[in-house]
C-alpha positions as a Markdown table, in Angstrom:
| # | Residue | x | y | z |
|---|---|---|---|---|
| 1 | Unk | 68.6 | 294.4 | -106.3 |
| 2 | Unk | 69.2 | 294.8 | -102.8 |
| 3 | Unk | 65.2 | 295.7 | -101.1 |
| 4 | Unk | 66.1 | 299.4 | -99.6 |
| 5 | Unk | 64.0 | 301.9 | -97.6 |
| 6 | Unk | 62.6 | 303.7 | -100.4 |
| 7 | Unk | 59.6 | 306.4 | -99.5 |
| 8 | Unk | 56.2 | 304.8 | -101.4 |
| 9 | Unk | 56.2 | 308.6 | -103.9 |
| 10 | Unk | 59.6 | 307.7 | -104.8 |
| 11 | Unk | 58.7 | 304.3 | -105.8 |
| 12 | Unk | 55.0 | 305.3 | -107.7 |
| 13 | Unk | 57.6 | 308.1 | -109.3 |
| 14 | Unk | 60.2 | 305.0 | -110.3 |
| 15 | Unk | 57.5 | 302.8 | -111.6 |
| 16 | Unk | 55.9 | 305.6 | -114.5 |
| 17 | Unk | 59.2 | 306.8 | -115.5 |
| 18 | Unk | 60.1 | 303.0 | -116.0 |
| 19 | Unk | 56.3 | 303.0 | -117.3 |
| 20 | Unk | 57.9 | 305.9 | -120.1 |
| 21 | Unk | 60.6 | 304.6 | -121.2 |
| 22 | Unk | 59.1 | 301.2 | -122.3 |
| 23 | Unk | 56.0 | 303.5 | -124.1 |
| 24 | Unk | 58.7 | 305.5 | -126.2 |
| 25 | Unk | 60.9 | 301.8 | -126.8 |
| 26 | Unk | 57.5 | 300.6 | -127.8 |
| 27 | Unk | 56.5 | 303.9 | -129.8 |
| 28 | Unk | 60.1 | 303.9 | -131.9 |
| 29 | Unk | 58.6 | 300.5 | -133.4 |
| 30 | Unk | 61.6 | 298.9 | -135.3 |
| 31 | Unk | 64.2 | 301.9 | -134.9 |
| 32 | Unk | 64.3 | 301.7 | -131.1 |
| 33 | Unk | 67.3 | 300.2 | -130.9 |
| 34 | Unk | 69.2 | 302.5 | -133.1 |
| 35 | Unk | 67.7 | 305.5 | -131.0 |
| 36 | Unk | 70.0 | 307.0 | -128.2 |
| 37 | Unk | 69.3 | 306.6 | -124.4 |
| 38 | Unk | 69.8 | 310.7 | -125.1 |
| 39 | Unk | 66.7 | 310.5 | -126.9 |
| 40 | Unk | 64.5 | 308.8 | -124.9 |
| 41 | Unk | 65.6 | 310.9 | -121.6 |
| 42 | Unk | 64.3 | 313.8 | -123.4 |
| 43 | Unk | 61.4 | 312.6 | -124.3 |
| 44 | Unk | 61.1 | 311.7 | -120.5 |
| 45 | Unk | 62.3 | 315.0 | -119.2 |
| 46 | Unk | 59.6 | 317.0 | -121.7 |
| 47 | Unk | 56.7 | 314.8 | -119.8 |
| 48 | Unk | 58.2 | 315.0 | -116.1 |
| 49 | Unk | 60.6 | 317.9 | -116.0 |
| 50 | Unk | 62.9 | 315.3 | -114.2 |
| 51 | Unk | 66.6 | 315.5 | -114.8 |
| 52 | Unk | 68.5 | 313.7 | -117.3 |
| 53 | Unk | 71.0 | 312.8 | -114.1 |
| 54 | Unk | 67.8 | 311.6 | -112.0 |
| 55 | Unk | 66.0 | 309.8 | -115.2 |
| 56 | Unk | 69.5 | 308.1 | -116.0 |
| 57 | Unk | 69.5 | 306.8 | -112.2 |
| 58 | Unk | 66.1 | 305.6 | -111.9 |
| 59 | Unk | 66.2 | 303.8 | -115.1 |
| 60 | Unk | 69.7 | 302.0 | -114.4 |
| 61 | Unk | 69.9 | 301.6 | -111.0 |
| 62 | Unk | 65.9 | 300.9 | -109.7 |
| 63 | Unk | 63.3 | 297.9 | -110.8 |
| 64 | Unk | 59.6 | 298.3 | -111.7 |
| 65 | Unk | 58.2 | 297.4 | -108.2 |
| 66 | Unk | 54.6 | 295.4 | -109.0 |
| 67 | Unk | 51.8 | 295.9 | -106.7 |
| 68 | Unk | 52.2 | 299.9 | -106.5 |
């Protein structure tokens, strides 16, 4: 991915939801890959109040940045 000008919230706020989604994967055990991407938004959007739209573009178009 291309390195762009995002503000250093944005990318603390990029890293925990990415932080999520791995917990819930990891949570769902053995049935996580039967479970919808559905799912695990709104397991996301209960925790942040984010937006399916917003979680679905963080998720698929952003990387875990390290050092944040």
């Amino acid at each position: 991915m291309k390195e762009d000008k995002r503000r250093f919230s944005s990318v603390l706020r990029d890293n925990a939801i990415h932080r999520m989604y791995e917990e819930e994967r990891r949570k769902a055990g053995e049935y996580a890959p039967y479970l919808s991407k559905g799912y695990y938004y709104g397991r996301i959007q209960e925790q942040t109040g984010l937006s399916f739209r917003m979680i679905s573009q963080i998720l698929n178009h952003t990387e875990e940045r390290g050092n944040v």
